[in-house]
N, C-alpha and C positions, 0 to 999 in steps of 0.2 A: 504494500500500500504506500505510506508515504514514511519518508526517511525524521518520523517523528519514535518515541517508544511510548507505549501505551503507559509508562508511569508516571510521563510528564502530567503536572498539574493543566488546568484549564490556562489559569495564569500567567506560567510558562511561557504556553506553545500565544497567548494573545502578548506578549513581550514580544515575542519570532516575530509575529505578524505586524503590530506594532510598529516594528523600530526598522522596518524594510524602508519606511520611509524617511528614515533618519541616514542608511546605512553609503548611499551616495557620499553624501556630508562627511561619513567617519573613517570612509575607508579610504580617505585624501594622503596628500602628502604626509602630514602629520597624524602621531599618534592618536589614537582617542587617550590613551591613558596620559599624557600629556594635558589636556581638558580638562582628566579628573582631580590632577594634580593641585591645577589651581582650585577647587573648589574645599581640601581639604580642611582649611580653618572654618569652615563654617560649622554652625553647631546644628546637629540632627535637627531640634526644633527649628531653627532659623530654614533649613531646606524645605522640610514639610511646608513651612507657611510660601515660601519662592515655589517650591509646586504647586501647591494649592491656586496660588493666584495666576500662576500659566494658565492651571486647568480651569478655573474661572473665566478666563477672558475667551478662553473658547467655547468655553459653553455660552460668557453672554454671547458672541456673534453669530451662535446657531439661532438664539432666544430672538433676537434682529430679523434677523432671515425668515423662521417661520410664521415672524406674527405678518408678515407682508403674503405669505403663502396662502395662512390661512384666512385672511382680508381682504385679499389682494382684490376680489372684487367688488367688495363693500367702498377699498380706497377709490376706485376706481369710478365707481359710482357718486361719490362726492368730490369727485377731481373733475366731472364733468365730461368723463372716457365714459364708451359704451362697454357696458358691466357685463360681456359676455366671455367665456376660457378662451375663445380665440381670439376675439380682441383683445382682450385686456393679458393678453399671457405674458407679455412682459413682468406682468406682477410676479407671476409664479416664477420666469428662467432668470431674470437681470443680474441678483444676487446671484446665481447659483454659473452661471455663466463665466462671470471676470474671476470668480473664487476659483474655479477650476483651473483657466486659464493661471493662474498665477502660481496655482500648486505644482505645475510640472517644471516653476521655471524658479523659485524664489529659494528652495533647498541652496540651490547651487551660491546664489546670491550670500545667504548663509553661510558656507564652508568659508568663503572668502573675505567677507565684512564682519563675520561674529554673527553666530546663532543669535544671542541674545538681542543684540544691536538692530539684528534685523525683526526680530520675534516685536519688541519696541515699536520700530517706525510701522508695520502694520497694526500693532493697537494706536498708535496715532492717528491712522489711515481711516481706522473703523471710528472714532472718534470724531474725529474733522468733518467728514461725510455723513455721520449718524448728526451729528449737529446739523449741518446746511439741511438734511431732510425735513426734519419739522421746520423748515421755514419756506418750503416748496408751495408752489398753490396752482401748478399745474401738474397733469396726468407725464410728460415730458421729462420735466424737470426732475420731478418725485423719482421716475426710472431709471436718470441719469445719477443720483443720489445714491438708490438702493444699490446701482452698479458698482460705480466708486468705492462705495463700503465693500463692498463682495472682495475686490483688488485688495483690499487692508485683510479678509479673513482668510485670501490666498497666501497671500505673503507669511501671516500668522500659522497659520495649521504645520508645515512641515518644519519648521524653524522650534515650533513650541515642544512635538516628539523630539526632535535632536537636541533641545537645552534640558530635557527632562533626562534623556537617558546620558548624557555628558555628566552631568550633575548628579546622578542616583548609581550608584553602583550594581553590578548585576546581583540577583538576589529574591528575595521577598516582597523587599520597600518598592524595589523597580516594577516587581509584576504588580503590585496593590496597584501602584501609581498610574501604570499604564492602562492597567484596566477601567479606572474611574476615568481617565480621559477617556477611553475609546466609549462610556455610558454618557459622557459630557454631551455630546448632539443630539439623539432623542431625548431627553430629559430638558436639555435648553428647547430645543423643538419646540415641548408640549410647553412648557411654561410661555413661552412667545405667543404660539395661540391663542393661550389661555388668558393673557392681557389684551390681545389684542379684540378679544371677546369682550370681555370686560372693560374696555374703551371705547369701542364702538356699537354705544348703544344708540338709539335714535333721540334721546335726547342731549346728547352731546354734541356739541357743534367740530365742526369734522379739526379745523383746523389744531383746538387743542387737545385733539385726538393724537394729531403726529408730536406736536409738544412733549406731551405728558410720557409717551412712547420709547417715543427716540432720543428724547431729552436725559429720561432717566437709563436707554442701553448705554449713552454717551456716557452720562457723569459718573455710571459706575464701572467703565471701561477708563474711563478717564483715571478715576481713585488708582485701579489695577496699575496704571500705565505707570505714574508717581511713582506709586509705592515698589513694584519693579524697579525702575530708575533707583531709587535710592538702595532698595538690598541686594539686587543682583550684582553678583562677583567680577571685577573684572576677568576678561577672558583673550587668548591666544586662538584667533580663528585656525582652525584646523586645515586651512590652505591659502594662507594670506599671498602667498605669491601666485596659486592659480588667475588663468583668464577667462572673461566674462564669453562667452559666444553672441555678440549681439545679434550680429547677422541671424542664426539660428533663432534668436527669444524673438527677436523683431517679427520675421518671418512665420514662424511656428505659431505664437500667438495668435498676431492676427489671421492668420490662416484658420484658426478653431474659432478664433473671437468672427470673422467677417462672416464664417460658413454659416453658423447659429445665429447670425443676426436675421442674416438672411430666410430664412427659415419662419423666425421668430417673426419677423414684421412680414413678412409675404401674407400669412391670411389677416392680418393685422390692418393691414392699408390693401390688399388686392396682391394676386399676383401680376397683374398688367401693371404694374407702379414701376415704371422705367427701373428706378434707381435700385429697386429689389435686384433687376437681374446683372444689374451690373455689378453689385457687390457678392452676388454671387460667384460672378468668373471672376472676380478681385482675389475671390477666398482660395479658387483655384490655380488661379495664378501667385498666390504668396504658399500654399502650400508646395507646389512645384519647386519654387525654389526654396523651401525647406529642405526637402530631400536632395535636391540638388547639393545643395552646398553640404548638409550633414554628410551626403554619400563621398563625396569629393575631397570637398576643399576646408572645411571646418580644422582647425589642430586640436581643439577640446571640445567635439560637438556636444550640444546639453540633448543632445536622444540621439547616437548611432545607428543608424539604419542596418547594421548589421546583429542585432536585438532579434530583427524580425525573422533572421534567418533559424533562431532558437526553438525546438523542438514544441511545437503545440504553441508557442506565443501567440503568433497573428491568429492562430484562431479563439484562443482565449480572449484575446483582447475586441474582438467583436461578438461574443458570446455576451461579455463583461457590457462593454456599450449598448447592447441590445436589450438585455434585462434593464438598465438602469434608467435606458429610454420609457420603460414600461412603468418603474418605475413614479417618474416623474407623473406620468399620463394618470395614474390609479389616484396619485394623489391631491392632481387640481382637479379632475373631473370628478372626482368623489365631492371636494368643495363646491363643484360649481350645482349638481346635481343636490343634493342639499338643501344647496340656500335660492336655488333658480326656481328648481323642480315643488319642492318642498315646503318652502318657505322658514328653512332654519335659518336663525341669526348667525351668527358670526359665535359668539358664547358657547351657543350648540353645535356649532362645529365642532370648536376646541373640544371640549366636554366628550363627543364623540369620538375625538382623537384619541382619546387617555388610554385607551387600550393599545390603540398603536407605540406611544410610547412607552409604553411598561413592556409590551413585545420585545420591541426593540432591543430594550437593555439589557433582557435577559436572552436575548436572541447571540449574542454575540459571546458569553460564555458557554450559553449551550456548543454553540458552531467550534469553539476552541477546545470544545470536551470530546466531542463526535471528533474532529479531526483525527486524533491517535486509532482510532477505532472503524474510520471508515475512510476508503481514498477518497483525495479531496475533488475529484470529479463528479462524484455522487454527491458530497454534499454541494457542490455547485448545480447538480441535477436540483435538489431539492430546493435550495432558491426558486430558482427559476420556474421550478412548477409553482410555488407558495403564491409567486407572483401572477402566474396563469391566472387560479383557481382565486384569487381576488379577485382580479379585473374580468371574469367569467360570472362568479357573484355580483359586480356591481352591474356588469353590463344589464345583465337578465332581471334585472328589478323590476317591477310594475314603479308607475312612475309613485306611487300614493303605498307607500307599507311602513310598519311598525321596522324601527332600528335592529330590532333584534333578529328577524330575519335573513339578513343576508347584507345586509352594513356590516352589524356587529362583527360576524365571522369574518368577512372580506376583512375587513380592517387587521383584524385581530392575524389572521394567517396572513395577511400581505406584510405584518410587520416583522416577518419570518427573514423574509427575500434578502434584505439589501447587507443586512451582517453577516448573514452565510454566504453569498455571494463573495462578499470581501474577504473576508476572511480566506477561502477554497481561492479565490485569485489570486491570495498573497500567496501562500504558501505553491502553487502551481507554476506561479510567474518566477520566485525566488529559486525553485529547483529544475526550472527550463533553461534560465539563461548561469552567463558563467558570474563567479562571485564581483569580479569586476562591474558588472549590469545590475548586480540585485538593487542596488538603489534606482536608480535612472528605469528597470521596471514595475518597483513599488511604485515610485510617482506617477508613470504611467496609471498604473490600473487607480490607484488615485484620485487621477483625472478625468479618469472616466467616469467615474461614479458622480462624482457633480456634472461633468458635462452634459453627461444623457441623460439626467434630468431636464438639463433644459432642453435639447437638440431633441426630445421628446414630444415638448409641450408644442414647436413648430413645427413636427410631421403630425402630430393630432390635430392640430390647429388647423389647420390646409382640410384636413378630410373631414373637420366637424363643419366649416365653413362652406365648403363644398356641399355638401350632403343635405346644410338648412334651405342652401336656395332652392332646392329639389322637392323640400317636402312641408307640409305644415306643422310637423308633428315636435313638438317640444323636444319632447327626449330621443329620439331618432338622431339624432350630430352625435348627442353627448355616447349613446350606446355605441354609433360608429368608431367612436373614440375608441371606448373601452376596449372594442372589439380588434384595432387596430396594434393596442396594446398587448391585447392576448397574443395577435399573430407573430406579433417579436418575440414575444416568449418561446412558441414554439418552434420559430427558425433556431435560437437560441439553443434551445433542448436540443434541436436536430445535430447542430454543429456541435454543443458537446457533446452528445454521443457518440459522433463520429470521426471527431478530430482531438476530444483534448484528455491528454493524459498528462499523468503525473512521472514525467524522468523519475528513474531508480538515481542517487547520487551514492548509496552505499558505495567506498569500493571505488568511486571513481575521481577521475582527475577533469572534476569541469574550470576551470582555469581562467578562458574567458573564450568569449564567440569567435569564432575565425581565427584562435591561437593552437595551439595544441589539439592534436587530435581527442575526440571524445570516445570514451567506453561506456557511456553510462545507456543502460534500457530502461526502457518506458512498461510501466509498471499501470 
């Protein structure tokens, strides 16, 4: 099965997974232990509260993120935008969009300016931009806001694992630690809904709705950012003489950032809207020369193209994107169906949600416990079905039923999908490519898990859009949706099954991609 032994703790093996995204950053020029070095005179309690308040600040920019998810068309509707998932889906992708984008590229940014240094200027990020939001008073502006912020919780996420595991010695402390970060996102999730319910009632007047909101993710991101500043350690970046790849960040970026724009606003403003398709070839045309130059000409490419030559990779990694797009799709159209269909507030959404995030958190030790015990292509099978069999449940709704019929369980089993998923990705990704890659493949799969949330909500968006000019029927878009969802899943299924395995590394010398020959089989 997989080159784990069934004695490891759940713990453990979610440290393994974990810290894949720290492991670019630590396997630089300089030592990690070098890193830990400096961090010796601090006293136990003094680290506990520096971790604590890492893992605080990511969890508030999940708590950001989702009260605009789960709003997003309530805001939308008092911004003076038409309040529907395909118009208004900006609300859902904006954040979830630039956050990605910055996760595959701000590690590296890290190894070379200081984890910590950079971990900083994205709580600054989130900050600066969680402010200018509550003083938005167009639908525009407000998007261009939540995006900005998203850029600060990119920057933050991969920088926050590598200051944590630099800082924490391997151990107990390090699995506790790691583990309460990786609960950090569904738990801020639910709470973001859950104010954002609680804010937006209909007698509140909308503006110091974003106030009260964003004011307070701000000020107490802000206290976090402070109080970091003064007790984090000075530090020796782990590759102060490495170079930046601009070329490649410039490129690569906007190349994910243009393609999902495009997407995203096409059923938004029309697909005849001149400038849609022109930033469509834009997208393709800056990806092209991504790969170009990473293939070529790059001397420290930030993603080598020779990654994809690694056993099962490229097909995991759209397996990965596949599911995550479905993701995305289960969970605006579960909002929009709700509060459209339904006529739930914003309150009862959240409220509704609570099972999602209670899944969630326990979904991700579960997935770390199964891993010793079952290869991890199977539990990536089970993701991806969790995910089906949600968005199969929401589809089939009658549009008028009680929660507990087939909400509740969608909910509850779709909160299955997205930590098994990651989890069987990490561990898949890390033992396909060679140890040189296991970072630069963590960030990948990464990135994909925010991306295709959003690059979701703009292939549902197009076909809910589509499908209303067709018909009079309310919930017919929103079903096509759902159903469009499901069908990702099961390409999804199909390609795991038939393409992704778990390398055997027992025994073997995997070294790096395209160096030394490999012995290792696929198990």
């Amino acid at each position: 099965m997989n080159n784990i032994l069934p004695s490891q703790s759940p713990f453990g093996i979610l440290e393994r997974v974990t810290s894949v995204l720290a492991e670019e950053n630590l396997q630089s020029k300089s030592n990690v232990n070098t890193s830990n070095e400096k961090t010796v005179g601090i006293s136990s309690k003094k680290q506990i509260a520096i971790n604590g308040l890492i893992i605080l600040s990511n969890f508030l920019q999940f708590t950001s993120m989702f009260s605009t998810l789960a709003g997003g068309l309530e805001f939308s509707r008092r911004l003076g935008w038409e309040a529907t998932p395909g118009k208004a889906n900006w609300m859902g992708a904006g954040f979830s969009l630039t956050q990605s984008a910055m996760v595959l590229v701000s590690g590296r940014l890290g190894a070379i300016y200081g984890h910590n240094r950079v971990l900083m200027a994205g709580c600054a990020i989130i900050v600066i931009f969680s402010l200018a939001n509550a003083f938005t008073s167009t639908y525009h502006s407000f998007i261009a806001m939540r995006a900005m912020t998203g850029v600060g919780g990119g920057i933050l996420m991969p920088n926050a694992v590598a200051s944590l595991m630099i800082a924490t010695p391997p151990g107990p402390a390090r699995n506790a630690t790691l583990a309460v970060f990786a609960a950090s996102p569904p738990i801020g999730a639910l709470l973001g809904a859950l104010l954002a319910g609680v804010f937006l009632q209909e007698t509140a007047e909308w503006k110091w709705l974003f106030i009260i909101i964003y004011h307070h993710s701000a000020a107490l991101e802000l206290i976090v950012l402070i109080v970091l500043f003064v007790v984090l350690p000075s530090e020796e970046p782990v590759d102060k003489d490495g170079k930046i790849d601009f070329i490649g960040i410039l490129s690569g970026v906007s190349g994910l950032v243009l393609f999902s724009f495009a997407w995203i606003q096409g059923p938004a403003v029309g697909w005849d809207t001149p400038y849609v398709i022109v930033v469509l070839v834009l997208s393709g045309v800056s990806l092209a020369i991504f790969v170009i130059w990473e293939s070529k000409y790059a001397p420290e490419p930030i993603m080598p193209v020779r990654i994809f030559a690694a056993p099962t990779f490229t097909a995991l990694i759209i397996v990965v994107l596949l599911t995550y797009m479905s993701v995305g799709i289960a969970l605006w159209y579960m909002v929009a169906w709700q509060q459209l269909i339904r006529d739930w507030t914003v309150l009862n959404i959240a409220i509704g949600w609570i099972p999602y995030g209670v899944g969630a958190s326990f979904a991700v030790t579960l997935a770390a416990w199964l891993i010793p015990r079952l290869a991890a292509q199977y539990l990536l099978a089970i993701g991806i079905v969790s995910s089906m069999i949600s968005l199969l449940l929401l589809g089939t709704m009658p549009e008028q039923q009680t929660y507990w019929a087939q909400t509740f369980p969608g909910i509850l089993i779709g909160s299955i999908c997205a930590d098994f998923v990651y989890v069987a990705a990490q561990i898949i990704a890390s033992n396909s490519v060679g140890v040189k890659e296991q970072g630069i493949a963590g960030s990948l799969i990464g990135t994909l898990n925010l991306y295709g949330n959003s690059l979701g909500l703009g292939f549902a968006g197009t076909i809910e859009t589509q499908v209303a000019r067709h018909t009079e029927s309310v919930s017919l878009p929103y079903r096509a949706a759902f159903f469009f969802g499901a069908g990702l899943t099961l390409v999804a299924l199909v390609l795991n099954a038939a393409f992704v395995r778990v390398p055997r590394d027992s025994g073997c010398q995997r070294e790096s991609i395209g160096g030394s020959k490999n012995h290792c089989r696929e198990g």
